[in-house]
Backbone as CSV, one residue per row, in Angstrom:
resi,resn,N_x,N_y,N_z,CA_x,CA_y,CA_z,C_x,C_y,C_z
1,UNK,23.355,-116.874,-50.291,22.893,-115.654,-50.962,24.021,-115.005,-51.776
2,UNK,25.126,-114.790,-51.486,26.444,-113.902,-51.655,26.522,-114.674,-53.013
3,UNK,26.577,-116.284,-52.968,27.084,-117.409,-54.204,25.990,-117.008,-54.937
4,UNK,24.556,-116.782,-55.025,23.561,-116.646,-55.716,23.474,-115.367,-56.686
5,UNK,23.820,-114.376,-55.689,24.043,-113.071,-56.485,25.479,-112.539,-57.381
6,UNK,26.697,-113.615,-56.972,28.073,-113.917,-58.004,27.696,-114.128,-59.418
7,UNK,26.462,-115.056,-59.277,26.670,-115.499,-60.545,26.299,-114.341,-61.850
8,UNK,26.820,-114.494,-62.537,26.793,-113.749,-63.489,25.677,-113.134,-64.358
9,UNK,24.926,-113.954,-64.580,23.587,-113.651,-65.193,22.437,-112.772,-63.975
10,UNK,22.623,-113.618,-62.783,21.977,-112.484,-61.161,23.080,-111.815,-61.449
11,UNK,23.905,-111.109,-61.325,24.954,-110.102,-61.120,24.197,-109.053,-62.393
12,UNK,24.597,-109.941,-63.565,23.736,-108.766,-64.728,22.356,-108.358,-64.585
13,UNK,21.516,-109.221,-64.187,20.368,-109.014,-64.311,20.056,-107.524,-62.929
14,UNK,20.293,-107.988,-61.935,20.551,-106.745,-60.788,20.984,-105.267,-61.686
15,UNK,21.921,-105.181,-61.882,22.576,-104.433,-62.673,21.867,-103.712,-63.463
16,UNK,21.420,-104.272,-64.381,20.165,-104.080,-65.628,18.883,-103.153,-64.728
17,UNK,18.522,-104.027,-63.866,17.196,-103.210,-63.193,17.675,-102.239,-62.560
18,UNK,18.698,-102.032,-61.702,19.156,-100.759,-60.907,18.979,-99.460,-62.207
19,UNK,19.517,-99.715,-63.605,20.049,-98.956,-64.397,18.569,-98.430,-64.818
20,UNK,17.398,-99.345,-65.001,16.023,-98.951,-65.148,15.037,-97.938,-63.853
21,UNK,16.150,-98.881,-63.218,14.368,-98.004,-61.892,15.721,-96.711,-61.506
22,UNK,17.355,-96.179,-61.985,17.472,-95.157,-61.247,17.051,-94.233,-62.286
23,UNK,16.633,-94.135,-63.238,16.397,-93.793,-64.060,14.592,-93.312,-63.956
24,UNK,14.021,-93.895,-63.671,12.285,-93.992,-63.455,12.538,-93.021,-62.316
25,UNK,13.179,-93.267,-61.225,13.382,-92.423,-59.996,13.764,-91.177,-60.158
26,UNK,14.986,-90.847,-60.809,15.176,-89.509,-61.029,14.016,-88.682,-61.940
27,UNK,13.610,-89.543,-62.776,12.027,-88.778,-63.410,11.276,-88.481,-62.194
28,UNK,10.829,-89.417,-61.733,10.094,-89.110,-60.211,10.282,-87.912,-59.650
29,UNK,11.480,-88.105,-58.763,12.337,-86.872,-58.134,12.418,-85.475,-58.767
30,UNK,12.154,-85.458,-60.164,12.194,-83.964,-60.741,10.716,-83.427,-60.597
31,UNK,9.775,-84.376,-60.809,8.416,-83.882,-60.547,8.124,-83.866,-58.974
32,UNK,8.596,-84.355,-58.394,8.085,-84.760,-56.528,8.796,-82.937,-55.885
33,UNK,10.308,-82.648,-56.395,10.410,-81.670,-56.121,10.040,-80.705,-56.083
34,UNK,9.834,-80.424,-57.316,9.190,-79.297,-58.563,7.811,-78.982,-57.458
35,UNK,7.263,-79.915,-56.967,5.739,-79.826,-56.889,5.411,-80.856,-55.872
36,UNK,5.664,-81.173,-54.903,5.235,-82.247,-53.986,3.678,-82.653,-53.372
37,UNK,3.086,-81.326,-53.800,1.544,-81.085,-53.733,0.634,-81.941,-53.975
38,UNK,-0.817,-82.737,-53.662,-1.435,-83.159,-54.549,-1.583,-84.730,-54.572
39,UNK,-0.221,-85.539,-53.617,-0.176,-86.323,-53.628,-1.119,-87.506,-53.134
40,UNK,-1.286,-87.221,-51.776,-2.310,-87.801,-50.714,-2.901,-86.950,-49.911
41,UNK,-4.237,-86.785,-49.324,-4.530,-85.853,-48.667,-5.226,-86.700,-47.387
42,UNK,-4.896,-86.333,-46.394,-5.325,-87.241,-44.695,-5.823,-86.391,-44.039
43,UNK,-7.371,-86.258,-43.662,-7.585,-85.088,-42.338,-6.812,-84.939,-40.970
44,UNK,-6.282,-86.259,-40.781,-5.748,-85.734,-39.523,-4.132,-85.037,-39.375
45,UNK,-4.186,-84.051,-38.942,-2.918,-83.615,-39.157,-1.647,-84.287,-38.459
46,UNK,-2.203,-84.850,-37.950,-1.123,-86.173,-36.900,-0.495,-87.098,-37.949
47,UNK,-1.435,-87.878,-38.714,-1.450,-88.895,-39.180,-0.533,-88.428,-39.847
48,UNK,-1.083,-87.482,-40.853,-0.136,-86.536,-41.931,1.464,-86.380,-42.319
49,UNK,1.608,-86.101,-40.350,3.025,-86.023,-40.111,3.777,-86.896,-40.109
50,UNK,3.234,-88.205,-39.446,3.682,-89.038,-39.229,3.738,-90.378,-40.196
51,UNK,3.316,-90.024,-41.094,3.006,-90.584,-42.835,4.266,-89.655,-42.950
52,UNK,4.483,-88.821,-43.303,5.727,-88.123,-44.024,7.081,-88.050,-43.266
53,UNK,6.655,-88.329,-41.996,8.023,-88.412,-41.513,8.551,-89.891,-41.618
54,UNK,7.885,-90.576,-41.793,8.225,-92.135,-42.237,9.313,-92.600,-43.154
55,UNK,8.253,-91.822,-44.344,8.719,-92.077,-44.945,10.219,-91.244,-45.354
56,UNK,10.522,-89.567,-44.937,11.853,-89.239,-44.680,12.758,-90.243,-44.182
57,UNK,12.373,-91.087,-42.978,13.080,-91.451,-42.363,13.635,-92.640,-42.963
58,UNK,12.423,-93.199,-43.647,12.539,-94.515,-44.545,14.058,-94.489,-45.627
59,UNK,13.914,-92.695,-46.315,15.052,-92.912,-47.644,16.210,-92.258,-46.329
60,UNK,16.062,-91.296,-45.746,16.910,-90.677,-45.189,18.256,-91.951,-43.929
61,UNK,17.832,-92.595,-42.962,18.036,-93.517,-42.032,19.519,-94.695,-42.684
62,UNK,18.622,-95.457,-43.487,19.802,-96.137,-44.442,20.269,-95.544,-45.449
63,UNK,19.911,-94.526,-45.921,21.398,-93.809,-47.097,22.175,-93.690,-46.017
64,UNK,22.289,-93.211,-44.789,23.414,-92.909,-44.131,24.318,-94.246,-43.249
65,UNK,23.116,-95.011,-42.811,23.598,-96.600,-42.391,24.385,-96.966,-42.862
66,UNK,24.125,-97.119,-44.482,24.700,-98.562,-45.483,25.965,-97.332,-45.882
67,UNK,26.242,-96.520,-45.626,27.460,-95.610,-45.444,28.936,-95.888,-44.442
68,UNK,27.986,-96.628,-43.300,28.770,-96.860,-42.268,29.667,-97.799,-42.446
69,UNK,30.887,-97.840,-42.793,32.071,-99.300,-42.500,31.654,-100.639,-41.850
70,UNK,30.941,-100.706,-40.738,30.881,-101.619,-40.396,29.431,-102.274,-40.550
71,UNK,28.412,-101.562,-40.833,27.280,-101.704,-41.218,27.781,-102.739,-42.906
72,UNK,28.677,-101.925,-43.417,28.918,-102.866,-45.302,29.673,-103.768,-44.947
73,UNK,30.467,-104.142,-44.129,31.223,-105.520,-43.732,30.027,-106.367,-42.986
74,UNK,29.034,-106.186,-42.897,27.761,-106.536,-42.278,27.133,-107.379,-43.690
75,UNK,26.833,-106.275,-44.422,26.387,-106.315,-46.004,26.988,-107.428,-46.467
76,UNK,28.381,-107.273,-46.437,29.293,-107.729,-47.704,29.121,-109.468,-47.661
77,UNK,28.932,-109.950,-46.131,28.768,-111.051,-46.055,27.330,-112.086,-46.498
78,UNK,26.675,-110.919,-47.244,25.403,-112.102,-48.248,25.657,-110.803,-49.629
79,UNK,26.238,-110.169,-49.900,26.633,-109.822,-51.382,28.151,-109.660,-51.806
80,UNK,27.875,-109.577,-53.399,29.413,-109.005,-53.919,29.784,-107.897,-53.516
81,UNK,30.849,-107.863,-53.370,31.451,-106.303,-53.157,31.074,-105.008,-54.195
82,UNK,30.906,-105.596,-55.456,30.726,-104.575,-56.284,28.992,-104.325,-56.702
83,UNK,28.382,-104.805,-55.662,26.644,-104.607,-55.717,26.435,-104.245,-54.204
84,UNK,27.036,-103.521,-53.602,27.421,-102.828,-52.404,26.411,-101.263,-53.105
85,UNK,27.083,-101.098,-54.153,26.778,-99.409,-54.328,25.431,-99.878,-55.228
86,UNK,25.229,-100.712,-55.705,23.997,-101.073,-56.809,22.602,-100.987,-55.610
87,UNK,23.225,-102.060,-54.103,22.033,-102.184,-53.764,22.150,-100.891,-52.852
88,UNK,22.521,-100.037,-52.483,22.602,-98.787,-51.793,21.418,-97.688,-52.986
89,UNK,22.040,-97.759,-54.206,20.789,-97.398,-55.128,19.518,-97.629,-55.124
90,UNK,19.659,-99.084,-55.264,18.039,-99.439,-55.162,17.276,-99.427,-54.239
91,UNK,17.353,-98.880,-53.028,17.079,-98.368,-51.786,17.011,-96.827,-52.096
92,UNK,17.567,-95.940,-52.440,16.950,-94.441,-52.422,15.927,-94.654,-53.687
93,UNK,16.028,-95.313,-54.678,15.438,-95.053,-56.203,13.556,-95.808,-55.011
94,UNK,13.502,-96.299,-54.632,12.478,-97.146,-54.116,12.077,-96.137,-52.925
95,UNK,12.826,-95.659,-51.978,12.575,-94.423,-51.314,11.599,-93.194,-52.264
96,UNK,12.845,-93.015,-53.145,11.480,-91.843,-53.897,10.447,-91.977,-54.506
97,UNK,10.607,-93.233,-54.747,9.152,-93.295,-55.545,7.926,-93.486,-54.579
98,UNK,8.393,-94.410,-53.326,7.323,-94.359,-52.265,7.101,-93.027,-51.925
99,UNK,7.978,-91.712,-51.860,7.356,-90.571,-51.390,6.874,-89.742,-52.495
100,UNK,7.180,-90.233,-53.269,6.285,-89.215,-54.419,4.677,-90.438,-54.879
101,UNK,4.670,-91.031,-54.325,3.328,-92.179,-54.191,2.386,-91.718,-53.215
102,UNK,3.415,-91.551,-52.298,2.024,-91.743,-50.412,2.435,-90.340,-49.906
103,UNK,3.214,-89.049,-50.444,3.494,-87.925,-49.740,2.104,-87.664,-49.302
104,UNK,2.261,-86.850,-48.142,0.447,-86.331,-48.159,0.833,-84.329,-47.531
105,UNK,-0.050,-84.191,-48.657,-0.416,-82.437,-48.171,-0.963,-81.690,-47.109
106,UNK,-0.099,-80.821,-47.036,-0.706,-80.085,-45.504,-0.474,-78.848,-45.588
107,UNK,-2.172,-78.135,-46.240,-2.105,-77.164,-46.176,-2.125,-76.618,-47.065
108,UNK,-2.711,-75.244,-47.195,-2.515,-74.835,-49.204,-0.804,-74.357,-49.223
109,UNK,-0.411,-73.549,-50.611,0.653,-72.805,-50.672,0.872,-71.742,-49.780
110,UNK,2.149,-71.591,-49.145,2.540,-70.271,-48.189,3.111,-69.202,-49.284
111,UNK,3.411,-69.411,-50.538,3.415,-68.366,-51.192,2.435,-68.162,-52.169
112,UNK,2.642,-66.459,-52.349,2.117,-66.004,-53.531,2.802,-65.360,-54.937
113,UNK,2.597,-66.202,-55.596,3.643,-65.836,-56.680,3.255,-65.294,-58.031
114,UNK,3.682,-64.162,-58.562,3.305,-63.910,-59.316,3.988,-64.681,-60.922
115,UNK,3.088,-64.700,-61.888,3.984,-65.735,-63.254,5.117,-65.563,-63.110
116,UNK,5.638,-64.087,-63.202,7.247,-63.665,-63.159,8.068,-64.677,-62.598
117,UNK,7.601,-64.321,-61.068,8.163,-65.078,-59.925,8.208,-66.879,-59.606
118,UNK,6.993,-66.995,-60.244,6.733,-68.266,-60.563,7.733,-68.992,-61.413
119,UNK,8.907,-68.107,-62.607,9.307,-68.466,-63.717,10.493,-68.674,-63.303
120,UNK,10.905,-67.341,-62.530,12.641,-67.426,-61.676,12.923,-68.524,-60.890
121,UNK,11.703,-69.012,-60.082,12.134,-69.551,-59.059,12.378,-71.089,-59.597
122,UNK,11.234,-71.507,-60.887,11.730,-72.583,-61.789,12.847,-72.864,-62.546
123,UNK,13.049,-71.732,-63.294,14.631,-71.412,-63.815,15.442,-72.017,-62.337
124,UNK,15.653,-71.403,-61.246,16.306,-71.666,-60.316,16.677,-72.834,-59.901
125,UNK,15.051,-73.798,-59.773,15.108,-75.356,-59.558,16.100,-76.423,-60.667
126,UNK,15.936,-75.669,-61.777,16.282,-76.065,-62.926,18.376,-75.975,-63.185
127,UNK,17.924,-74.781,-62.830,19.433,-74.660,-62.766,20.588,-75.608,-61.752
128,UNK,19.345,-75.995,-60.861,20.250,-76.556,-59.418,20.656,-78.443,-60.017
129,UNK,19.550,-78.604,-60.756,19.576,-79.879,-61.549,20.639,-79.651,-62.374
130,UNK,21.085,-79.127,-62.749,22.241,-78.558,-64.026,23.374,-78.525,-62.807
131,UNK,23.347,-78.253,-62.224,24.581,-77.887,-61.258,25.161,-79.311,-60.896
132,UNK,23.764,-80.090,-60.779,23.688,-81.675,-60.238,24.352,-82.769,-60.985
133,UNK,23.812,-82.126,-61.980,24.408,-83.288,-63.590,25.877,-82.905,-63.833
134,UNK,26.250,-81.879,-63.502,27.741,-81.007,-63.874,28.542,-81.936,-62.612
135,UNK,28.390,-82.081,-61.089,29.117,-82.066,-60.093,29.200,-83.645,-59.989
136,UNK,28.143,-84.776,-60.961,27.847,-86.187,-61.117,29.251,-86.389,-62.045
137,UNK,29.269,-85.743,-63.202,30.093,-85.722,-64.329,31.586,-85.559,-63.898
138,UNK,31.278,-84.822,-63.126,33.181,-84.232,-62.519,33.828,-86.069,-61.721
139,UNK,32.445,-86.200,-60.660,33.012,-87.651,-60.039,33.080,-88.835,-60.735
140,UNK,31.757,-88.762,-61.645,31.588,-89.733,-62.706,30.044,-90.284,-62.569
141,UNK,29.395,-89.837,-63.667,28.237,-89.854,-64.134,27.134,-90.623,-63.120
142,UNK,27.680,-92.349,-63.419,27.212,-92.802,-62.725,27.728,-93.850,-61.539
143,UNK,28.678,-93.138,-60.787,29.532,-93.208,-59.915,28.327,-93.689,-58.593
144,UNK,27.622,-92.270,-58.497,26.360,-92.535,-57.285,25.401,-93.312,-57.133
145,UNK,25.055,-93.957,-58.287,24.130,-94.771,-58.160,24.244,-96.145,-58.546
146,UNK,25.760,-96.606,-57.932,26.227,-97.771,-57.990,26.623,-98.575,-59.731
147,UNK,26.196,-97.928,-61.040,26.181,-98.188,-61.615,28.086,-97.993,-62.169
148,UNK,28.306,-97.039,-62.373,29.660,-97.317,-62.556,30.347,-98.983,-61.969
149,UNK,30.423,-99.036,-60.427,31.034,-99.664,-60.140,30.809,-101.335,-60.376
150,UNK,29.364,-101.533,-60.770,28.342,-102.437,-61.327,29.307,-102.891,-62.642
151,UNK,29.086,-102.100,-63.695,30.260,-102.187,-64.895,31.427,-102.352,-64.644
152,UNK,32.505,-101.213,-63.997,33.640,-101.709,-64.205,33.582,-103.239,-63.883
153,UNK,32.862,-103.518,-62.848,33.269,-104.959,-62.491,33.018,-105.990,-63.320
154,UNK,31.955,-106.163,-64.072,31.792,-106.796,-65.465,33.218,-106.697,-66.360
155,UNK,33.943,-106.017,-66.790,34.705,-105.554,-67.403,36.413,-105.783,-66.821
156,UNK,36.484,-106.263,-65.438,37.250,-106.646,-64.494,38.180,-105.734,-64.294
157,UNK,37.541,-104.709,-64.348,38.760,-103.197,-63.403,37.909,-102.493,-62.698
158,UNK,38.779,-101.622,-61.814,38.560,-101.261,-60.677,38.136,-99.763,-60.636
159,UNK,37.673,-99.132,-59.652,37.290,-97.333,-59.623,38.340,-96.946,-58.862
160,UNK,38.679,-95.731,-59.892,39.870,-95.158,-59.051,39.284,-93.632,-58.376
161,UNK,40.094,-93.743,-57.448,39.336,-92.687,-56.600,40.141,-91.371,-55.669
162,UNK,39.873,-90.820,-56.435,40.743,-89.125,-56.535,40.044,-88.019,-55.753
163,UNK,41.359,-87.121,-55.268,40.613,-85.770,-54.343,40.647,-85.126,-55.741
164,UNK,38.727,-84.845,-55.709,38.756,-83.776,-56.645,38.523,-82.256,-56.222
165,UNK,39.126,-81.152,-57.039,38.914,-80.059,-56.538,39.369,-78.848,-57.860
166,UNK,38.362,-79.500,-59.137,38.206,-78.981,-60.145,36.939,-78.527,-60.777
167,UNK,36.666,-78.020,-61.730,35.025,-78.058,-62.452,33.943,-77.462,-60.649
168,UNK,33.541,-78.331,-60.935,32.242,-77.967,-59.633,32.903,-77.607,-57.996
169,UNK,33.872,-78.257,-58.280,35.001,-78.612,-56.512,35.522,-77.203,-56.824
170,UNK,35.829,-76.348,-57.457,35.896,-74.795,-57.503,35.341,-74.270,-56.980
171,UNK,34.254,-74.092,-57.041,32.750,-73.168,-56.733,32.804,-73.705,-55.294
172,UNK,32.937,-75.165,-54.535,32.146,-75.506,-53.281,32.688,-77.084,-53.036
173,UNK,33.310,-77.697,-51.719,33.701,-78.550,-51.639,32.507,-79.922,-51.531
174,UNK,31.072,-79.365,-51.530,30.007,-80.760,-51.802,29.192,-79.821,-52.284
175,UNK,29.469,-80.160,-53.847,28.311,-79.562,-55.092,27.511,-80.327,-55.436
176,UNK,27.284,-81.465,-55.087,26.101,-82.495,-54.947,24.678,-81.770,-53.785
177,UNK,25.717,-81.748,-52.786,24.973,-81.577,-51.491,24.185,-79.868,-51.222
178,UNK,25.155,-79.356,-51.815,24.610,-77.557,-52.518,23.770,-78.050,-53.679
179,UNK,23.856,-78.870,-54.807,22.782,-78.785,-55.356,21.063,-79.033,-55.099
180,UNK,21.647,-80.294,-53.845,19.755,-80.769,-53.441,19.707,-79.862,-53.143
181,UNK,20.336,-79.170,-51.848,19.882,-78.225,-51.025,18.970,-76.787,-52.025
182,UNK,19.527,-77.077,-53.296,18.445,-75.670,-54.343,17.836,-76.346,-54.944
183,UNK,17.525,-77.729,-54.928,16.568,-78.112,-55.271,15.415,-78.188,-54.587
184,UNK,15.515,-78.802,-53.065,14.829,-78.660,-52.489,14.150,-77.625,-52.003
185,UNK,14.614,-76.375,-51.972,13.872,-74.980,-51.847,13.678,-74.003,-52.594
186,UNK,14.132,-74.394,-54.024,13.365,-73.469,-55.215,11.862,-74.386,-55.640
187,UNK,10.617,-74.462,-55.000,9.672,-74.975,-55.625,8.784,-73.521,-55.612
188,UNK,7.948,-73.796,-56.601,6.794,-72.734,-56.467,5.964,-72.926,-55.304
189,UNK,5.376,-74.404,-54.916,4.485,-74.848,-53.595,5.063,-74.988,-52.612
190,UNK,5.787,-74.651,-51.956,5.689,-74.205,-50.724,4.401,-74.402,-49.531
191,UNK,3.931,-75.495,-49.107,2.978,-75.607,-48.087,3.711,-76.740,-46.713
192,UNK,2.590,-76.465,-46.013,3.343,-76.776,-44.507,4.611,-78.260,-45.159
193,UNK,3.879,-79.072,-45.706,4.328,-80.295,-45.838,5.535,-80.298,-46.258
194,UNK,5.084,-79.300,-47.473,6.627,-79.273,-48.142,8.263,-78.085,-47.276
195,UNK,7.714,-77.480,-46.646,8.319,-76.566,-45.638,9.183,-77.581,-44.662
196,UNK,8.269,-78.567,-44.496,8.423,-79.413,-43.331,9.699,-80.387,-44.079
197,UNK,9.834,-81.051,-45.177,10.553,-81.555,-46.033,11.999,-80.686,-46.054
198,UNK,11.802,-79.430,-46.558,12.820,-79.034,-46.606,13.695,-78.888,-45.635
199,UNK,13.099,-78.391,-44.581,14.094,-78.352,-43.661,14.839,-79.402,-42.571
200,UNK,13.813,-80.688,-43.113,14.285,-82.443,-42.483,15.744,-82.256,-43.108
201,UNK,15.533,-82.140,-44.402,16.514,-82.958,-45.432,17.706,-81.802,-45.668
202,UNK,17.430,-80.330,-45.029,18.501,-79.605,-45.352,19.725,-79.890,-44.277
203,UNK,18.446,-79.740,-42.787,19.523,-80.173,-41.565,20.081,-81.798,-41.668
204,UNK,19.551,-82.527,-42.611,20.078,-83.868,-42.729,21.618,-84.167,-43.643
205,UNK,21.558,-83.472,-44.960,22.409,-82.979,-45.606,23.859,-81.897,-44.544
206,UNK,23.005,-80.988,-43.915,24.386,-80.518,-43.158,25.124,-81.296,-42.367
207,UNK,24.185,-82.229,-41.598,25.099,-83.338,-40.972,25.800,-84.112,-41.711
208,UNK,24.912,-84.790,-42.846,25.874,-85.884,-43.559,27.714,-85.329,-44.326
209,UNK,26.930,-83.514,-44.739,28.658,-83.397,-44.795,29.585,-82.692,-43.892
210,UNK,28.860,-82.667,-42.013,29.636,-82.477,-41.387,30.230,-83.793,-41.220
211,UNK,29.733,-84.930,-41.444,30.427,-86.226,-41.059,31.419,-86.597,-42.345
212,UNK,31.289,-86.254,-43.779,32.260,-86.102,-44.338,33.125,-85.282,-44.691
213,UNK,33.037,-84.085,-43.896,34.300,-83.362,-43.605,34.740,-84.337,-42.460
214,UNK,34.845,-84.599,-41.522,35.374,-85.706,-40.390,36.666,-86.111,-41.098
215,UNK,35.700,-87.228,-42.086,36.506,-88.314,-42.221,37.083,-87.748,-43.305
216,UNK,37.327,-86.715,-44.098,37.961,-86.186,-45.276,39.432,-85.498,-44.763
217,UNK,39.237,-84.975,-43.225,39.977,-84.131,-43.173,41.274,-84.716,-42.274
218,UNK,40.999,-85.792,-42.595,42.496,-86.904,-42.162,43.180,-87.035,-43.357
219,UNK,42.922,-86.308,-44.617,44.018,-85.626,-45.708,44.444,-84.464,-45.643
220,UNK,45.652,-85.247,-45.659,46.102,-83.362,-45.453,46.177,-82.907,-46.887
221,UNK,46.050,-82.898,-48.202,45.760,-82.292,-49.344,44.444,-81.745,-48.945
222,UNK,43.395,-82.236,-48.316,42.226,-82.070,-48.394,42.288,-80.925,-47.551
223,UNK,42.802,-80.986,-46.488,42.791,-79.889,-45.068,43.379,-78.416,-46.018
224,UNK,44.348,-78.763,-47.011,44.582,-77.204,-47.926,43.791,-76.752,-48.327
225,UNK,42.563,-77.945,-49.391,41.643,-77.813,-49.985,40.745,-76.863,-49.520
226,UNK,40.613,-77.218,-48.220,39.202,-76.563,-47.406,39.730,-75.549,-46.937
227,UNK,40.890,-74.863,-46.847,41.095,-73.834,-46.640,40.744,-72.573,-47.481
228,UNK,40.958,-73.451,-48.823,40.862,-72.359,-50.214,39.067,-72.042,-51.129
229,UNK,38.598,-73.154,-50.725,37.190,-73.591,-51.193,36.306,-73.720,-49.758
230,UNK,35.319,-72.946,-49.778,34.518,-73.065,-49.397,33.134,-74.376,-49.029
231,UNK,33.017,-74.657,-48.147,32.258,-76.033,-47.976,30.737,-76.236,-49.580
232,UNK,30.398,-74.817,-48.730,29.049,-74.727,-49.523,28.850,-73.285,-50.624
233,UNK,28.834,-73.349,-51.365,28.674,-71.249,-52.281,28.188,-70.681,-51.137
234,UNK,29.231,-69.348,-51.287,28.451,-68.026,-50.487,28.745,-68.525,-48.828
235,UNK,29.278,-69.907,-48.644,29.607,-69.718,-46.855,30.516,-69.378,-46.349
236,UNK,29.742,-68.272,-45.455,31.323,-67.508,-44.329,31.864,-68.150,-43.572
237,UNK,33.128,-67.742,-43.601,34.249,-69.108,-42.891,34.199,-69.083,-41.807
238,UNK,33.103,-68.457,-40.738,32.976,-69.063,-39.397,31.713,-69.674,-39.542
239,UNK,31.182,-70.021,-40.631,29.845,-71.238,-40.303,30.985,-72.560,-41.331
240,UNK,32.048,-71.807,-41.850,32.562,-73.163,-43.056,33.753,-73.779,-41.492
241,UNK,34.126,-72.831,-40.703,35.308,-73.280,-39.517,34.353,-74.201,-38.329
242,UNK,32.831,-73.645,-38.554,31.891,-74.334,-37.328,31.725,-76.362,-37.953
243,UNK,31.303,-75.867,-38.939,30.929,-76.982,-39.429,31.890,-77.821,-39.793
244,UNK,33.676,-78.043,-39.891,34.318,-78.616,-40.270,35.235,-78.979,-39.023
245,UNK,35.039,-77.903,-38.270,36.158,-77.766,-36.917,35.704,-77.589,-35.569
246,UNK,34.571,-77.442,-35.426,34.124,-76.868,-34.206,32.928,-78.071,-33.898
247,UNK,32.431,-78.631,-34.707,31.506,-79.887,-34.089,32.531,-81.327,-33.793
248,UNK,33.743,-81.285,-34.747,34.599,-82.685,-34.455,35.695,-82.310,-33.858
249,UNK,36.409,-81.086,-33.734,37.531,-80.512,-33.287,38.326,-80.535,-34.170
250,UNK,39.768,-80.401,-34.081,40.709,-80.353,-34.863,40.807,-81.526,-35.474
251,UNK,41.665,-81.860,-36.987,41.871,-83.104,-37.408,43.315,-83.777,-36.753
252,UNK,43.250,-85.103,-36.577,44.085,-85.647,-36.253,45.239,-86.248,-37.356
């Protein structure tokens, strides 16, 4: 498999489609957010749940797996090293589109919004996407979705990889992870389902960057960093000291 996917033309061709479907996906993802409503509707409210928690679990489970060190030395032995981050892509881009396919609704809207309100809270969603594209740009565009590293390797150089703590790393030490988090809860619809979403993927997100504060804070540039910048906008430094120091202990 590993010799099959070397070759150059499979190496490009992979490449090529990741660059198509992350692309189809993030279209997806702006409408699935925006509006998750509408999708599938199941009488039983069991079923419901358990249809949507699936599929959370489906994108949520391996983004964090194929994260793990020893899980990609697992990997590495039927792929290239540099389709590590390609096929880590094509696994969330395929995640969202299955949940913006089979989501199913539960429940009407819990709010009532008036146009006004209706307009801010879009502006808001909107803005968090802007925040998203800004904090992509600082690491590198397409750094996350394996595509950078896809190219350089065509091109036969390497990603270099820097503590950043400029542009977006000002404002908040994971401006990625502050951005879903306003994406995911500026929608106008608001119903059980989507309630239920948000708060999977917010407490999922706090873990994933309590586990990369962990492993971040075996820099000591970084350990200054987090002294001066805040984890997330607007957090007080005994939920920014809980979450960096008080679930792993001190850094070693």
């Amino acid at each position: 498999m590993k010799e099959l996917l070397s070759k150059r033309l499979v190496f490009i061709g992979i490449g090529i489609f990741n660059i198509a479907l992350f692309h189809y996906a993030i279209l997806r993802l702006w409408f699935f957010l925006l509006n998750s409503s509408g999708r599938l509707e199941v009488q039983s409210p069991i079923l419901a749940l358990v249809i949507n928690t699936a599929l959370l679990v489906f994108f949520s489970a391996p983004h964090s797996l194929l994260l793990n060190s020893k899980v990609k030395v697992k990997f590495l032995q039927y792929m290239p090293n540099a389709l590590y981050g390609t096929f880590y892509s094509l696994h969330a881009c395929l995640g969202i589109v299955l949940m913006d396919n089979y989501w199913v609704t539960m429940g009407p809207n819990l709010l009532n919004l008036d146009q006004i309100s209706e307009g801010v809270v879009i502006a808001l969603y909107a803005f968090n996407w802007l925040f998203m594209f800004w904090s992509m740009l600082a690491t590198g565009l397409f750094r996350q979705s394996g595509i950078e590293e896809w190219w350089k390797s065509l091109k036969g150089e390497k990603i270099k990889y820097t503590l950043l703590s400029d542009g977006p790393y000002r404002v908040c030490r994971h401006p990625i992870y502050a951005s879903f988090i306003g994406m995911i809860w500026f929608s106008p619809n608001v119903s059980i389902d989507r309630l239920y979403l948000s708060l999977f993927w917010t407490a999922y997100i706090l873990l994933g960057a309590s586990l990369k504060e962990r492993r971040l804070r075996r820099n000591k540039k970084y350990q200054s960093y987090s002294q001066e910048v805040p984890a997330f906008p607007f957090m007080p430094r005994s939920w920014d000291n809980f979450l960096t120091y008080k679930i792993w202990g001190q850094p070693r």
